[in-house]
C-alpha positions in Angstrom: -12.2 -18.3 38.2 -14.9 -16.6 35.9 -12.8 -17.5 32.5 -11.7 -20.9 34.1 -16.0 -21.6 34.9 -16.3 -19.9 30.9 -13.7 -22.3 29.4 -15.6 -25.7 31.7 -19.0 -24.5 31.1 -18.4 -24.4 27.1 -16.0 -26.9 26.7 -17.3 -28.6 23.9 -17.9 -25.1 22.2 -14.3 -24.3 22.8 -12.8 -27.7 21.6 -14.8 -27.2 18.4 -13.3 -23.8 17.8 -9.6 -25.2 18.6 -10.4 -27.9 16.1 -11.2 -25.2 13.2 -8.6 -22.9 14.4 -5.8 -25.4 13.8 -7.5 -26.7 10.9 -7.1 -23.2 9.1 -3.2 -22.8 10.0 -2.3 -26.4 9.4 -3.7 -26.6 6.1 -2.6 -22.8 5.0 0.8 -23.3 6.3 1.1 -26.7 4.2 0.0 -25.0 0.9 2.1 -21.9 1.7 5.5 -24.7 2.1 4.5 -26.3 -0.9 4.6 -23.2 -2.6 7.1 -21.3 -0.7 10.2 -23.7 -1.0 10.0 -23.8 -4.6 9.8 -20.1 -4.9 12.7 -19.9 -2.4 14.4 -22.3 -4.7 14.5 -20.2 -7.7 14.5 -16.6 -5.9 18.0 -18.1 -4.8 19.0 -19.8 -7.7 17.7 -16.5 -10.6 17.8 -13.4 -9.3 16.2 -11.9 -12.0 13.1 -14.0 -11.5 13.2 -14.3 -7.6 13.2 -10.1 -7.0 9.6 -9.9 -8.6 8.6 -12.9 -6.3 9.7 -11.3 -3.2 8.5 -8.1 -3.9 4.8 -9.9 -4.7 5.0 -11.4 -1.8 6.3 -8.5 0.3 3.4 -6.3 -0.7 0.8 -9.2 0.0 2.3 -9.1 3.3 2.4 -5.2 3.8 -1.9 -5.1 3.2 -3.8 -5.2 6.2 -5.9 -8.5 7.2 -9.2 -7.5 7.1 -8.1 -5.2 4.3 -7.1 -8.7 2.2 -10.1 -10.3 3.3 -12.4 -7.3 1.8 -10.5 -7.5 -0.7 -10.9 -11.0 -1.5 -14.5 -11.3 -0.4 -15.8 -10.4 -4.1 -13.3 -12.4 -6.2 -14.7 -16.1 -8.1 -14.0 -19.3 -6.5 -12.2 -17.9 -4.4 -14.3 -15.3 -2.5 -17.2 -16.0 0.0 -17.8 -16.2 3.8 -16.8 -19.6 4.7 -12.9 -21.0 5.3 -12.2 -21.2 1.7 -11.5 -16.9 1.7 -9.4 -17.7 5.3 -7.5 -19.7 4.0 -6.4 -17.8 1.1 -5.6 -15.2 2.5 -3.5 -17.1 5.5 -1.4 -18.9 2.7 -0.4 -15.0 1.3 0.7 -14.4 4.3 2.6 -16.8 4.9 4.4 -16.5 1.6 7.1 -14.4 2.1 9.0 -15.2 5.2 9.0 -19.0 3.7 10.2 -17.8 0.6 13.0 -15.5 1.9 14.3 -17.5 4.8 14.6 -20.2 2.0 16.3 -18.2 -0.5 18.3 -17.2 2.1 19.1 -19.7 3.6 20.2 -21.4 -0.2 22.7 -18.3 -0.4 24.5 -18.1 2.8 25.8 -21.5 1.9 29.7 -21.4 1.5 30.8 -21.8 -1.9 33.5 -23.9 -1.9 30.9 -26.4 -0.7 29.4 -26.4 -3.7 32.7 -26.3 -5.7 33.5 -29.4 -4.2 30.4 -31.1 -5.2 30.7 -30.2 -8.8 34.0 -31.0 -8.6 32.8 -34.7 -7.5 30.9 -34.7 -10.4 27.2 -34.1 -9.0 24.8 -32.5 -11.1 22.6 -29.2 -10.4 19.6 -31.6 -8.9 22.1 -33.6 -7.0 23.6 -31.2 -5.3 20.2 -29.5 -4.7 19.0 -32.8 -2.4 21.9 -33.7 -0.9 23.9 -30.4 -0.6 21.7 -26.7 -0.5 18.5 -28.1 1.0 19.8 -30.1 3.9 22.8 -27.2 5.2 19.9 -24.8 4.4 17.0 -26.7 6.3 17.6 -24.4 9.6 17.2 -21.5 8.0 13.6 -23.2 6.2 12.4 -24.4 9.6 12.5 -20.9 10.5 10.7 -19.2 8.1 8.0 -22.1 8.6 8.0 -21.1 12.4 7.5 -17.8 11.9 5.1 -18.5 9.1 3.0 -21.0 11.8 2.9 -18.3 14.5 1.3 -15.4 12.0 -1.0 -17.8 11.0 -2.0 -18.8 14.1 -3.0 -14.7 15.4 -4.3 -14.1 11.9 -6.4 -17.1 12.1 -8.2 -15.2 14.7 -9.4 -12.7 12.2 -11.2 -15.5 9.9 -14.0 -15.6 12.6 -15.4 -11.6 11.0 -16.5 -13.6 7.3 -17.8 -16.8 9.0 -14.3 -19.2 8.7 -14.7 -20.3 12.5 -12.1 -20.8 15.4 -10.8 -19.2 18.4 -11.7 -15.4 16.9 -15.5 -16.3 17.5 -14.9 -15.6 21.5 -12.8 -12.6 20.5 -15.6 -11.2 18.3 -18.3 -11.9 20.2 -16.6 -10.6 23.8 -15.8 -7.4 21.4 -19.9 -7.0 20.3 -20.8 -7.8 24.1 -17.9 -5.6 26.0 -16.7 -8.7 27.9 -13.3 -9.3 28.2 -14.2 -12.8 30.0 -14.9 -14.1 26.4 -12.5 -12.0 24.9 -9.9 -13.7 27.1 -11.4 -17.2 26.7 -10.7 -17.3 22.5 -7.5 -14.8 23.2 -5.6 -17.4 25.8 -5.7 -20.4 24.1 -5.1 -18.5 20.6 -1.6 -17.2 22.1 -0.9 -20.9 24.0 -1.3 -22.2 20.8 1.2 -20.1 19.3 3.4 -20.6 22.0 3.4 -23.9 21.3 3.8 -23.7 18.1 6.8 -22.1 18.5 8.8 -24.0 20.7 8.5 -27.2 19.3 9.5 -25.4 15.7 12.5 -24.0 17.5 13.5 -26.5 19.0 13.9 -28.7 15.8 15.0 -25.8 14.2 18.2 -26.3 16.6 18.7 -29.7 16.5 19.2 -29.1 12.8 21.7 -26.5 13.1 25.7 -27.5 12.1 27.4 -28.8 14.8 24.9 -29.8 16.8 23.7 -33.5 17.7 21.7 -34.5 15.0 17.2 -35.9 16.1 17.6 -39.6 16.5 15.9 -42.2 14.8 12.8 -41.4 17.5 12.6 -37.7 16.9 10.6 -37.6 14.2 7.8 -40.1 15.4 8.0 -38.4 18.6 7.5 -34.9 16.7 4.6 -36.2 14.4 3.0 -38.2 17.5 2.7 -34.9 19.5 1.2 -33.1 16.9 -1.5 -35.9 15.8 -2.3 -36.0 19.8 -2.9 -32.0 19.3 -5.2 -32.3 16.6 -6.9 -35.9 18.4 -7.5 -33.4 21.5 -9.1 -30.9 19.6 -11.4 -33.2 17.9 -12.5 -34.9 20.7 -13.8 -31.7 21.4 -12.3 -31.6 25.1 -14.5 -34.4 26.5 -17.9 -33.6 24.2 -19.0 -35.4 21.1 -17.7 -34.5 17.8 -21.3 -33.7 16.4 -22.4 -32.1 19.5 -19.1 -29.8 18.9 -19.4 -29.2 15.9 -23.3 -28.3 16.6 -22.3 -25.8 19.2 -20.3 -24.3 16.7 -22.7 -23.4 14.2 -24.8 -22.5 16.9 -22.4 -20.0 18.3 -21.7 -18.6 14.5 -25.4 -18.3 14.1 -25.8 -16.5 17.4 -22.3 -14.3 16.1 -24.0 -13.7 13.0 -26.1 -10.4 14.2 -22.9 -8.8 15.7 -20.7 -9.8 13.2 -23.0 -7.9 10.6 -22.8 -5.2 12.6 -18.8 -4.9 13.6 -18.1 -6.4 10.1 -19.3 -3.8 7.5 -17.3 -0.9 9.7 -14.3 -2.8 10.3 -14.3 -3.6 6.2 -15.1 0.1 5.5 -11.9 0.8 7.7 -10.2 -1.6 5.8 -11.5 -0.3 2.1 -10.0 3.0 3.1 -6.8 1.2 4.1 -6.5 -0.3 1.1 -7.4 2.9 -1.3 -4.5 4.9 0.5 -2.4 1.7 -0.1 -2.9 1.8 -3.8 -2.4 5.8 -3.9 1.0 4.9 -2.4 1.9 2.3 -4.7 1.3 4.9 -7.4 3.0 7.7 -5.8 5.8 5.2 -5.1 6.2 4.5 -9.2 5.8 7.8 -10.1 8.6 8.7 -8.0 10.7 5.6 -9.3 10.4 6.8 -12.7 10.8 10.4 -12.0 14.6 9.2 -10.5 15.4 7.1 -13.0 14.8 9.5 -15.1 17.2 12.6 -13.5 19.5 9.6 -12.9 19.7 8.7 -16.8 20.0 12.2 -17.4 22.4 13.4 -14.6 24.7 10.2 -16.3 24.1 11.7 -19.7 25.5 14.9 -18.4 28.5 13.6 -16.9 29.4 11.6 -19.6 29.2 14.3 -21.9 31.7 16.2 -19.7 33.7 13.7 -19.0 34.7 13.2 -22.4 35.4 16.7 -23.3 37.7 16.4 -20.1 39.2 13.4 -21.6 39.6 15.4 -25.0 41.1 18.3 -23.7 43.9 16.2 -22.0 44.3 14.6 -25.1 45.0 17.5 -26.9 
């Protein structure tokens, strides 16, 4: 009853935080598709090119959140406490699983489908649109799902450099040791997700081959439930939009104290996360180099006595 009295009492505080929460994911999950699918494109379509692009986007994935944001916090234009830096860093993380469920979703397609469109004469960007991408859409849903739902709990970080949303409840229950506000950003961060999920997988079926393709309806219904979403969250659950959006600030400038004071330890953490990253990444070359080396040399060798072998039988 005490987080049900929390969530009435601050409703339009709460609806104002939903409102930036989803404003974060749905934009950095757009810019991360818009990105992604052409990466996945030519990851599956060059090999040599798409390897560097997975592995850039695999190690972007592999640093730590409040790591990336200290680590973005200092860079031009893009750096700063505000949503710009949240942003950012949600579209690097949701790089790589649009870009590899993409790619592979390009490659698993059978190849005497795509023998049989060349053979009809179609040409690469033909059988792009009407071929790869629409067997392969299952597989791109996905890795937008799963991209959505990281998002969504990393958006929840944004709140420690200013960005807004549901982590404002978490941080502040964190710097008052209540886990009534804890709860009341927490809940409706994983309902979201939830959400968010099985509406994603549930197109991501009806898209699968041999299953009944969405009607003509589908899609409206799809893109009507979302905009009712987002008109729920503006409307701020029953307050005004200014009086939200007042609220807001005034809960980041009440925030502000304790995030100072959580912030600057969690980023040191972080710092140190991110040195030992980079001494691993080192060590990690070093030890490439050192194998490629004994391999080159160990294949040298047995060259050398393979030919004598092959001289001696000769002779």
């Amino acid at each position: 009853m005490g987080l049900l009295n929390f969530w009435v009492t601050h409703r339009t505080e709460l609806g104002a935080m939903i409102e930036r929460h989803l404003f974060l994911v749905l934009w950095s999950t757009l810019i991360a598709t818009a990105i992604g699918l052409p990466a996945g494109i030519v990851a599956a379509h060059r090999p040599r090119i798409g390897r560097p692009l997975l592995a850039a986007a695999s190690i972007a994935q592999t640093i730590p959140s409040l790591a990336l944001l200290g680590f973005l916090l200092p860079l031009p234009f893009i750096g700063g406490i505000g949503p710009r830096i949240a942003i950012v860093a949600l579209i690097l993380y949701a790089l790589l699983p649009i870009v590899r469920s993409t790619a592979a979703g390009l490659r698993s397609i059978d190849r005497s489908v795509i023998d049989a469109g060349i053979a009809m004469g179609m040409t690469a960007r033909q059988l792009l649109w009407l071929v790869e991408l629409p067997l392969a859409l299952p597989s791109i849903v996905a890795g937008i799902r799963i991209a959505t739902i990281v998002g969504i709990g990393t958006a929840t970080i944004a709140a420690a450099i200013g960005a807004g949303g549901l982590g404002e409840y978490i941080f502040r229950g964190l710097s008052m040791v209540d886990s009534t506000v804890i709860l009341a950003g927490a809940i409706p961060a994983a309902l979201l997700a939830l959400a968010a999920d099985g509406m994603l997988t549930w197109v991501e079926r009806r898209l699968m081959p041999g299953r009944r393709r969405l009607s003509r309806a589908a899609p409206v219904a799809i893109a009507a439930a979302s905009l009712l979403v987002v008109a729920l969250a503006a409307a701020d659950i029953g307050g005004g939009r200014a009086g939200g959006r007042q609220a807001a600030d005034g809960a980041s400038r009440r925030n502000l104290a304790a995030q100072r004071l959580v912030g600057p330890r969690l980023l040191e953490g972080s710092a140190a996360d991110l040195r030992s990253l980079r001494r691993w990444l080192v060590a990690f070359g070093r030890y490439r180099i050192h194998d490629r080396r004994r391999q080159a040399r160990r294949r040298r060798t047995h060259g050398s006595r393979d030919q004598l072998r092959r001289r001696e039988g000769a002779g």
